[in-house]
N, C-alpha and C positions, 0 to 999 in steps of 0.2 A: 504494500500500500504506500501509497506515494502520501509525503505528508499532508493533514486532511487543511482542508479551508474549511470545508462545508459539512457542520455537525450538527445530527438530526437529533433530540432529545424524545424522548419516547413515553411517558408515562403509560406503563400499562393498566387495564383496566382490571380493579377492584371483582373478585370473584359475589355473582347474587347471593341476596339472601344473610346478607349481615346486619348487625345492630346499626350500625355506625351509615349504613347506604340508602338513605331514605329519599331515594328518585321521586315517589308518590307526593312527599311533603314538598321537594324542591320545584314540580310541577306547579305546586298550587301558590308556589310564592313565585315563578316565573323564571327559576334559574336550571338548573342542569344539571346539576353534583354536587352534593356540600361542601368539598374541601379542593381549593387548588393546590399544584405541585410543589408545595416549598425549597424539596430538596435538589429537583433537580433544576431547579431555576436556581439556586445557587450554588451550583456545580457551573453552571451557564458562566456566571458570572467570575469565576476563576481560569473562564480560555481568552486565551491570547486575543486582546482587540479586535484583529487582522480574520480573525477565524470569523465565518458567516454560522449562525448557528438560529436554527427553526426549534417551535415545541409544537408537540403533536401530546395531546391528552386524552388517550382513550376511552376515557369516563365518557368524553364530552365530544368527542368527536370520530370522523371515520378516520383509519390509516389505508391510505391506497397506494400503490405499488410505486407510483412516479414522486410519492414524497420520499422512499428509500432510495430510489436509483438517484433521485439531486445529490442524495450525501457522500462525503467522502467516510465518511463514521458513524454508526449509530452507537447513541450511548443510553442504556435502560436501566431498568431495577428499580427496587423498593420493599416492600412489607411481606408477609408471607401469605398473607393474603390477596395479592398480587402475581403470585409465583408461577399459577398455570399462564397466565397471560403471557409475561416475560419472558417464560421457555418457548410461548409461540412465537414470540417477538423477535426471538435472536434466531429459531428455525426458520421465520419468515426472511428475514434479512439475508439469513446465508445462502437461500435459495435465493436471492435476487445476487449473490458475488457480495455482498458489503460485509466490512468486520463490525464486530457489537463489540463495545465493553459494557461491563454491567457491573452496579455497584450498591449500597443501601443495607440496609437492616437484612434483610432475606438472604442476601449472597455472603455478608462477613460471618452471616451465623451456621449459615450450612453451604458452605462454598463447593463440597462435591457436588452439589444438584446441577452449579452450573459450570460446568466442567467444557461445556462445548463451547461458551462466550470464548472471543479471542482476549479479550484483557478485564481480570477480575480487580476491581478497586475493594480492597476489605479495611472495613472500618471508617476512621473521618478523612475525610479528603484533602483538607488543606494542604495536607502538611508533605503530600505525596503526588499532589497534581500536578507537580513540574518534574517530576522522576517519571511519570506517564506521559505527558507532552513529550519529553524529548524520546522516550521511546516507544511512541506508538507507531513505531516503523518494523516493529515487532510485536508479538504475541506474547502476554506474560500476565504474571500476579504482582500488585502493588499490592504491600500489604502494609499500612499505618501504624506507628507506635501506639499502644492504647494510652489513652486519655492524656495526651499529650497534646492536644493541638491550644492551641490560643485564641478562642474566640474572638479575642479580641483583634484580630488579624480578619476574620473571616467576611470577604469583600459584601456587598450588597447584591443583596438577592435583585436577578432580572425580572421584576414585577413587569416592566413593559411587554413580556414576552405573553402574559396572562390575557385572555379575554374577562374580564371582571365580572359585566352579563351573567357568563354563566354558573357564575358558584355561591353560595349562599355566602358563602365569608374564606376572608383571605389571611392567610396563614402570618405569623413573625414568630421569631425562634427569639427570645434572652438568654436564655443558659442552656447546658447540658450538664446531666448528670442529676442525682440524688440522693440525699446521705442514706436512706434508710436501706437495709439487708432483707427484703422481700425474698422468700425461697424462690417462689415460682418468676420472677419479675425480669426481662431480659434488659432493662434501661441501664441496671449498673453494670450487668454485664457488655454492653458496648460504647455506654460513654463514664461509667464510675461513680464513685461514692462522695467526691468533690465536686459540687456545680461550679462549672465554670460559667462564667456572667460577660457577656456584653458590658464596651461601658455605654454610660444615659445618653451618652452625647451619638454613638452606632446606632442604636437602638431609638432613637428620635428621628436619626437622618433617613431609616427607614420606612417609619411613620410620614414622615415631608415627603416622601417620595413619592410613597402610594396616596398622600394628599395632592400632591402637585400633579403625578399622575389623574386625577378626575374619582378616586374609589372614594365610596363613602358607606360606612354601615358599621357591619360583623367584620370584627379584626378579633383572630383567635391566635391569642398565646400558646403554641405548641409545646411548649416546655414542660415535662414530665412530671415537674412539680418546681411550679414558679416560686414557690418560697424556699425554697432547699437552702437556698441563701439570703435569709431573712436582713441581713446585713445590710448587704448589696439592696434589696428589694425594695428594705424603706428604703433608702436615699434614692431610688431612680421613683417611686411613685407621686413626690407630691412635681418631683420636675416635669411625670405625665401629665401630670393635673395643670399645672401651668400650660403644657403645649397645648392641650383640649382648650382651655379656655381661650386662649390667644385664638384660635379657630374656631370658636364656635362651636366645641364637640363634633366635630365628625366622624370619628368613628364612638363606639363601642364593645366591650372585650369579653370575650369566655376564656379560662384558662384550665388547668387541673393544679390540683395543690393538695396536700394530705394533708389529714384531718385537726393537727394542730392548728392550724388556721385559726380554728374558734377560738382559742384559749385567747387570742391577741387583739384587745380590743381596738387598740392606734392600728396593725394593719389592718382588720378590716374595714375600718372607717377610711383608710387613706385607700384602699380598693376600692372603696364605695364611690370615694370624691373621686377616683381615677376612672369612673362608667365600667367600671368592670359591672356585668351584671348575670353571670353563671359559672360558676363552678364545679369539675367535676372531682370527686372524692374516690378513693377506692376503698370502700367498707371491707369488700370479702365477706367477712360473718358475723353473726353477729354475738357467737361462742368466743369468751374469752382465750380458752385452750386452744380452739383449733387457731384463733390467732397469734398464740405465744410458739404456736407448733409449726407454723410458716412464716417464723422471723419478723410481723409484721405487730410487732410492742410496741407499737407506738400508738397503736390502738386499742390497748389493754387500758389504757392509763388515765382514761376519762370517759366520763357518758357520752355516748355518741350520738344516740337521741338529744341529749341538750346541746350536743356542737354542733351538729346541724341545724336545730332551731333558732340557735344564734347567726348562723350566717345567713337566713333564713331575716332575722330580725337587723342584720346590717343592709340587707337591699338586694341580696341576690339567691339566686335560688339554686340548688344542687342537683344535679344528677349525680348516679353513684354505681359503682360495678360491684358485683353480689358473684361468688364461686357458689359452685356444689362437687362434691365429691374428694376432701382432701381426708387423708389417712384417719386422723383424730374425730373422724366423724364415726360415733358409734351405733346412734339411730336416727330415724326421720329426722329431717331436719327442717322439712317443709314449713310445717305451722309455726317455729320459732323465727324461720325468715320471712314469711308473708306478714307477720304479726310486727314484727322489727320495722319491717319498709313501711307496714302503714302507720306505727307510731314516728317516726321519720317524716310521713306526708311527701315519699319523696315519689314523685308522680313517675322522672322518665329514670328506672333502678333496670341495670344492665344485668341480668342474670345468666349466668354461664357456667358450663361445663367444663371443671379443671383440665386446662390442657398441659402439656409437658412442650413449654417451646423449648426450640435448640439453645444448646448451650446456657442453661441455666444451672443455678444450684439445684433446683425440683430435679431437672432430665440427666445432670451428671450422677443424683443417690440414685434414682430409679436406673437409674443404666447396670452401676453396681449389686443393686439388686436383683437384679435379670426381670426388669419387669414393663420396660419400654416395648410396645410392640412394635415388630418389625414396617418399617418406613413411616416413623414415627412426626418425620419433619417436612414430611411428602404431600402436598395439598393435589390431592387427585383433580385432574382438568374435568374428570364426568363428574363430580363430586361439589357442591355450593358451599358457601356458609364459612360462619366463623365459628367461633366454642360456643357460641349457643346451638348450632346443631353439631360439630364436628368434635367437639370436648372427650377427651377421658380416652387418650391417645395411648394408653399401659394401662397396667392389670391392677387393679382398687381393691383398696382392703377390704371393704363393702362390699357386698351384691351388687353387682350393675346394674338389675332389676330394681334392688331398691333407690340405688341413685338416681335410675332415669324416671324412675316413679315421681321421686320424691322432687323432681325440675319439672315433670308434667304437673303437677297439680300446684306449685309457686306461679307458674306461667297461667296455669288458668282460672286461680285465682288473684291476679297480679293486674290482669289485660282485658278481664270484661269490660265493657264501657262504663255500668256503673262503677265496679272499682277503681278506673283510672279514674272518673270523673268524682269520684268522693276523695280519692287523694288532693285533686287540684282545688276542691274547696278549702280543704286544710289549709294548705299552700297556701290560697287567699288569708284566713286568718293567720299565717305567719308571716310571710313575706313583707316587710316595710318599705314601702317605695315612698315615705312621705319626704326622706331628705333628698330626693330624685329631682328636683325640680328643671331638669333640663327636658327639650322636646327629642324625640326621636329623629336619629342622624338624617340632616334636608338630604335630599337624594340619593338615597340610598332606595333602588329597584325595589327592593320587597315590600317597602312600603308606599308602594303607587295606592297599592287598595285599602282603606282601612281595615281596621278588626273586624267589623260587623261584616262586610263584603266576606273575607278570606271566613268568618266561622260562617256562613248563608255557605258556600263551597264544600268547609270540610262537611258537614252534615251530609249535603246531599249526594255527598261522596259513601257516607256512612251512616245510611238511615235506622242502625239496629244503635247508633248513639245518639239519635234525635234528642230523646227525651232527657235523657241524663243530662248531655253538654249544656241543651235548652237550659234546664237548672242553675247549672252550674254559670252560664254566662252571665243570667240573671243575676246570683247571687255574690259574682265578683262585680259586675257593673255596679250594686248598689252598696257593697262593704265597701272594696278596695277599688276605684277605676283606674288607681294609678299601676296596679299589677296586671291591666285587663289583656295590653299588649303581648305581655307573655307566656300568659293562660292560655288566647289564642293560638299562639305559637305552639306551646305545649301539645295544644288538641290538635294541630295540623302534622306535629310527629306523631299523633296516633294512628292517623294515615297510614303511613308505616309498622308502627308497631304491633298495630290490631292485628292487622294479616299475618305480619311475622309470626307472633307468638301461637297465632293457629296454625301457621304452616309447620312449627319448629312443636307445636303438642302433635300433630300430626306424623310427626316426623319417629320423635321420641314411641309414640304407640305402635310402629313398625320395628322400631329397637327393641321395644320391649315385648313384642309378641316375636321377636329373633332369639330372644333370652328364653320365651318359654317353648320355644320349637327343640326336638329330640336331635341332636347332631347327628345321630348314627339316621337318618332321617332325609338330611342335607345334602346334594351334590357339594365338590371340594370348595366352588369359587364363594358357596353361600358359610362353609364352615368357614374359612378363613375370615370374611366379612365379621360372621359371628361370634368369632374369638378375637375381633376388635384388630386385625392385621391390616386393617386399611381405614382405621378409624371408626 
């Protein structure tokens, strides 16, 4: 290959049927895919000037044969949820003559899978994109010092290269990394136990960019846990608070942050004055044990029902990821988690089937255990779904029957309409948006229609929620109007979530009627299936 000019970015598309892929909600606000490409837009922004470079985002658009043959290079990857795409992507390529490299979370962690890409980037790029520039005249592996790079180095994400149209909200990265020792958690395994921070003044120029660029709205903090470095965090929040005001608030922020959060009442108020206005948390369980028993103590150490109420009572509202199936689970667990979430109030609660991602402390015991099933890090291209249906990738101390039992009946009693919709009155009665006083970001797409328009939409999208929402709208319009905006919101990812959780109980009732079928019964490709060797 002759040195490239012309390099094509590829994001592959996201496998159906996941928590996180709500096309049905994004339709009804007008955009295309919730999340644009953060990562590889600032991969973008690390090639040489001189280099001509295109993005193609498969969520959101088609890939046709004449955008590969323009390239001198294609360069892909990402999540592992992305994985069958990107092995089509680099098969696609090859068959047209052009080299892939491939790089991101999915390839540094299980870099056999992609063995066929001509150049594998593992881990952060910075610090090794000039050791691959100058040899991409060859085929090879770059592989990065772990947690060595310097954010503070790392150039400005190509937002120009984004259609903004079409995504619900647009990604900025502040830190990597997270201090806490999560078993199952692959974050400190690829970027560590140190957050490394942006300074305010990178992390602002970013913000002016995508302002001066024309975006206005949903700006999401991607950062694994925005306070990891609570240090760093105040001092860059009340400088955000100054730049919003000098503009007029145009954007607005969701992030993730553990659950100490609550304990701190200066950051959440200076979050609050920053327009941040959702949070996601990662509960897992709501058993003290099986929390101390997957490293994640930091959850042991306060009420978790009253720090979410709190954040709840600073002005923004939570979402939260829920496991099933971890060793220290001795019986049902069902009714202690339904019962949790709804004292929580917390309307949109991620519920999932323990998985074993690559390279974690969970998939290194269970490996020495003999208990990971064979292609354990393998996301089958016939196969959908994240660990809400793909979960419980090794062999569980538990019955598997009683596991998937005990997810079928959290999901369906989690995701009736009336239950989501008695959660979000809660919600109403917790939520404080009185020190909110600012208007929703001018120009920002999604809100061409008001509230009343987009719920008149979702209903007649989902007439088995008529009656319930009807309530419920009512009853936020006349306690709280100033949370009505988000209510709305909430019930248009119902959209999505309603059918999810019946397709994923539907799902689980073929798993669990596979658990009570006689093996000696089974042709081999269904016993394999059945003993969990393809998930």
């Amino acid at each position: 290959m002759a040195h490239p000019c012309r390099v094509l970015l590829i994001y592959p598309g996201f496998v159906p049927n996941t928590f996180w892929n709500y096309q049905a909600t994004c339709e009804l606000f007008g955009v295309r895919y919730p999340a644009a490409p953060l990562g590889l837009i600032t991969v973008a922004a690390m090639l040489p000037q001189a280099w001509e470079v295109r993005l193609i985002d498969r969520n959101v658009e088609e890939l046709h044969d004449e955008d590969i043959l323009w390239a001198d290079l294609v360069m892909t990857g990402g999540m592992i949820n992305q994985q069958p795409d990107c092995l089509g992507v680099i098969d696609r390529c090859h068959t047209l003559g052009k080299p892939v490299a491939v790089g991101g979370p999915d390839v540094t962690s299980s870099p056999h899978l992609y063995r066929s890409a001509d150049f594998q980037v593992l881990g952060e790029a910075e610090d090794i994109i000039k050791d691959f520039i100058a040899a991409c005249e060859r085929a090879g592996v770059f592989e990065a010092q772990k947690f060595q790079v310097d954010v503070t180095t790392t150039p400005m994400p190509r937002y120009d290269l984004l259609k903004f149209d079409r995504y619900f909200y647009i990604c900025v990265q502040y830190s990597r990394g997270c201090p806490f020792t999560c078993e199952f958690c692959d974050i400190i395994e690829l970027y560590g136990r140190v957050p490394r921070t942006k300074t305010n003044e990178q992390i602002l120029a970013e913000l002016d960019y995508l302002y001066r660029l024309g975006y206005r709205g949903h700006v999401d903090f991607v950062d694994d846990n925005l306070i990891g470095n609570k240090k760093a965090v105040k001092k860059f929040l009340p400088e955000l608070k100054a730049w919003l005001q000098a503009r007029d608030y145009p954007f607005e922020f969701s992030t993730e942050a553990s659950i100490n959060l609550a304990d701190d009442d200066a950051l959440l108020r200076m979050m609050t004055e920053a327009n941040f206005f959702a949070v996601f948390v990662g509960i897992e369980s709501p058993d003290p044990e099986t929390l101390a028993a997957t490293r994640k103590k930091q959850n042991t150490r306060r009420d978790i029902v009253a720090s979410i109420h709190r954040i709840y009572g600073a002005g923004m509202f939570v979402t939260a990821g829920f496991i099933i199936g971890f060793d220290s689970e001795r019986q049902s667990v069902a009714d202690a988690m339904v019962q949790f979430i709804e004292d929580c109030a917390i309307p949109l609660a991620m519920v999932g089937l323990l998985y074993a991602l690559p390279n974690t402390q969970l998939t290194r015991r269970l490996a020495k255990e003999g208990r990971l099933y064979q292609g354990h890090d393998v996301m089958r291209p016939d196969r959908s779904g994240d660990q809400c249906l793909l979960g419980i990738n090794f062999e569980p101390k538990r019955p598997m029957r009683d596991i998937l039992s005990d997810y079928r009946q959290i999901l369906d009693n989690l995701y009736s309409p009336e239950a989501f919709a008695g959660r979000l009155r809660r919600l109403c009665d917790l939520l404080d948006r009185s020190n909110s006083r600012r208007r929703p970001p001018k120009g920002d797409i999604k809100l061409r229609s008001g509230a009343a328009e987009h719920f008149n939409r979702i209903i007649n999208h989902l007439p088995e929620a008529r009656t319930a929402f009807q309530e419920t709208m009512r009853y936020c319009a006349s306690t709280n109007p100033r949370a009505l905006r988000f209510i709305v919101l909430m019930m248009g990812i119902y959209l999505h979530l309603g059918p999810l959780s019946r397709h994923v109980i539907a799902t689980m009732d073929d798993r669990i009627a596979a658990q009570d079928t006689p093996r000696l019964l089974m042709p081999p490709a269904a016993q394999e299936a059945h003993a969990g060797a393809a998930f």
